[in-house]
C-alpha positions in Angstrom: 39.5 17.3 -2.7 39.8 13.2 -2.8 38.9 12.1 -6.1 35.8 9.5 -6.5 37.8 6.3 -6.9 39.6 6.2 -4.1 37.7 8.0 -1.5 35.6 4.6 -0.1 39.2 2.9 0.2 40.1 6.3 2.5 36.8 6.9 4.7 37.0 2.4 5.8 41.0 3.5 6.0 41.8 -0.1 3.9 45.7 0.0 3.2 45.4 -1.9 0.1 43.4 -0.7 -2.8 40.1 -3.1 -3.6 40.7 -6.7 -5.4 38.4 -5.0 -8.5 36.7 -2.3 -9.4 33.4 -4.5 -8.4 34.3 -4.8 -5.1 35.0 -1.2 -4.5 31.1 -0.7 -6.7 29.2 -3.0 -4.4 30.5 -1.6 -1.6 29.8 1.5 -2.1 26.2 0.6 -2.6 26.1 -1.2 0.8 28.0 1.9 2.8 25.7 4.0 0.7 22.5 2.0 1.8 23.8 1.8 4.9 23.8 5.1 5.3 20.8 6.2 4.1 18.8 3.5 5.9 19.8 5.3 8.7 18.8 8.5 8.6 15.5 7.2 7.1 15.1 5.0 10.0 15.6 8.0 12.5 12.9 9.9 10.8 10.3 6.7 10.8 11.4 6.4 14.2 9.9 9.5 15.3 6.4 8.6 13.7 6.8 5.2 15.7 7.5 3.1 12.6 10.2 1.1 11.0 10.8 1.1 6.9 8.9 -2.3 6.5 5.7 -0.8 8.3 6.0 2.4 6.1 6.7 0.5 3.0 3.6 -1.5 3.3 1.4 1.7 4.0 3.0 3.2 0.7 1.9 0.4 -1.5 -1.7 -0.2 0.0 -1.9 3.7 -0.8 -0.6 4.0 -3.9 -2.6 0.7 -4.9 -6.0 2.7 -3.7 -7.8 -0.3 -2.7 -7.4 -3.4 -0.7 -4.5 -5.9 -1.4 -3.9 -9.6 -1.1 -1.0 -10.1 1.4 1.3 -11.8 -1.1 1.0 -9.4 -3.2 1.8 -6.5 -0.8 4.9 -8.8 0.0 6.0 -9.1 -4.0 5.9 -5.5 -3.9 8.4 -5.0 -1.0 11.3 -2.7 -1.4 13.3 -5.3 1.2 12.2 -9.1 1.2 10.4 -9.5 4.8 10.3 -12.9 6.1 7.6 -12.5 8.4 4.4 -10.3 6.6 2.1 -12.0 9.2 4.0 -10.8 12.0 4.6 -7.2 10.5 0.5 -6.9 9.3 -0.4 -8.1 12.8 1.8 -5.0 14.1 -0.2 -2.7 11.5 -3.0 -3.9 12.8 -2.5 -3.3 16.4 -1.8 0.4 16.0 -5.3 0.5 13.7 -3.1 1.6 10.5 -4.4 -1.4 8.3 -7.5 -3.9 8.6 -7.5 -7.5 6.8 -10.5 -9.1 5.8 -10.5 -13.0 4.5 -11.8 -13.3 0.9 -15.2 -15.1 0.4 -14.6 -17.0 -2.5 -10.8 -18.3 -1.4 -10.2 -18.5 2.5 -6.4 -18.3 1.7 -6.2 -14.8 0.2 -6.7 -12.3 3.3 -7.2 -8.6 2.0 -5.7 -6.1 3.6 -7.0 -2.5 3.5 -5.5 1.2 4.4 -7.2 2.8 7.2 -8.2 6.5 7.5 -5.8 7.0 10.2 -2.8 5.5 8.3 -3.4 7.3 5.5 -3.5 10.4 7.4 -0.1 9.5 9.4 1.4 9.4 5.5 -0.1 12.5 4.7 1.5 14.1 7.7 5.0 12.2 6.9 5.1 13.1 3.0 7.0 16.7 3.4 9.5 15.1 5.6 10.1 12.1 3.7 10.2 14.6 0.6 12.7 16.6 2.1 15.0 13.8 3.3 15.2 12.5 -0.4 16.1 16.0 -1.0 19.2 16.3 1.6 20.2 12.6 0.7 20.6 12.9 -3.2 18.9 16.5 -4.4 22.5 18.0 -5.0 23.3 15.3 -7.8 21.3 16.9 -11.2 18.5 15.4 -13.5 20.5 13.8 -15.6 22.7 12.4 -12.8 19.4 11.1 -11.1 18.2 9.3 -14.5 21.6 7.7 -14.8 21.8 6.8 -11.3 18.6 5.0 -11.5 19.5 3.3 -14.6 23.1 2.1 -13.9 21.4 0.3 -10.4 18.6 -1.2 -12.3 20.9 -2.8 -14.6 23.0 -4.2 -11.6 19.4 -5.5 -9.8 19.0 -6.9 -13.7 22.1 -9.4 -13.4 21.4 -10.2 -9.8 17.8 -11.5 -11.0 19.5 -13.2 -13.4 21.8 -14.9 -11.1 19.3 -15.9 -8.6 17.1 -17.1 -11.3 20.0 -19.5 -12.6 20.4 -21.1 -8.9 
């Protein structure tokens, strides 16, 4: 069995070990993410929808009620240059509706349909059970620690973008 530190430097076959143990971290993350954006993409393939479609009908659910568009996009799991473009899509396929406020012409609302909400009632086993294949063998504890130790990275990135 290859041992955890060492076993990135083996499956990218790299002769030479890392320059630091941060480069060897962060690039774990990004093989890791790499990963696992793929096999979530193939499953929101199959239900004709990419992550930034489904991650915009997950907040406008979970918010239960309509939503100002830049505050959908603060909300983003991924920073997505072009909301306009990506709600116009929504629209198309009849999974959101937008509606200009009355008192302030620049906020547009934009509201959950019935039929998107019952395409993510119809995904939520499926997305359930991928999260369960990806990262169910790793334990409570594991999970917690996970979550914490890449919320304290995210913390120092903030940080550093804040400072530029």
């Amino acid at each position: 069995m290859i041992s955890s530190t060492g076993k990135l430097q083996q499956e990218l076959k790299k002769k030479k070990p890392f320059d630091s143990p941060e480069q060897e971290a962060i690039l774990n993350i990004l093989r890791t993410n790499d990963q696992f954006q793929n096999r979530f993409g193939r499953l929101l393939r199959e239900f004709g929808m990419t992550s930034s479609q489904y991650n915009v009908l997950r907040i406008l659910r979970g918010e239960g009620q309509p939503m100002p568009c830049l505050e959908i996009a603060s909300r983003m799991i991924q920073v997505v240059p072009a909301m306009t473009g990506l709600l116009d899509r929504l629209e198309k396929q009849r999974l959101v509706g937008r509606e200009r406020c009355t008192e302030d012409r620049r906020i547009v609302y934009v509201t959950l349909t019935d039929k998107a909400s019952r395409l993510l009632g119809s995904m939520d086993e499926r997305v359930m059970n991928e999260h369960r294949a990806l990262i169910g063998h790793l334990s409570r504890a594991e999970l917690k620690e996970l979550s914490r130790l890449l919320e304290k990275a995210r913390e120092s990135a903030a940080s550093v973008d804040s400072s530029e």
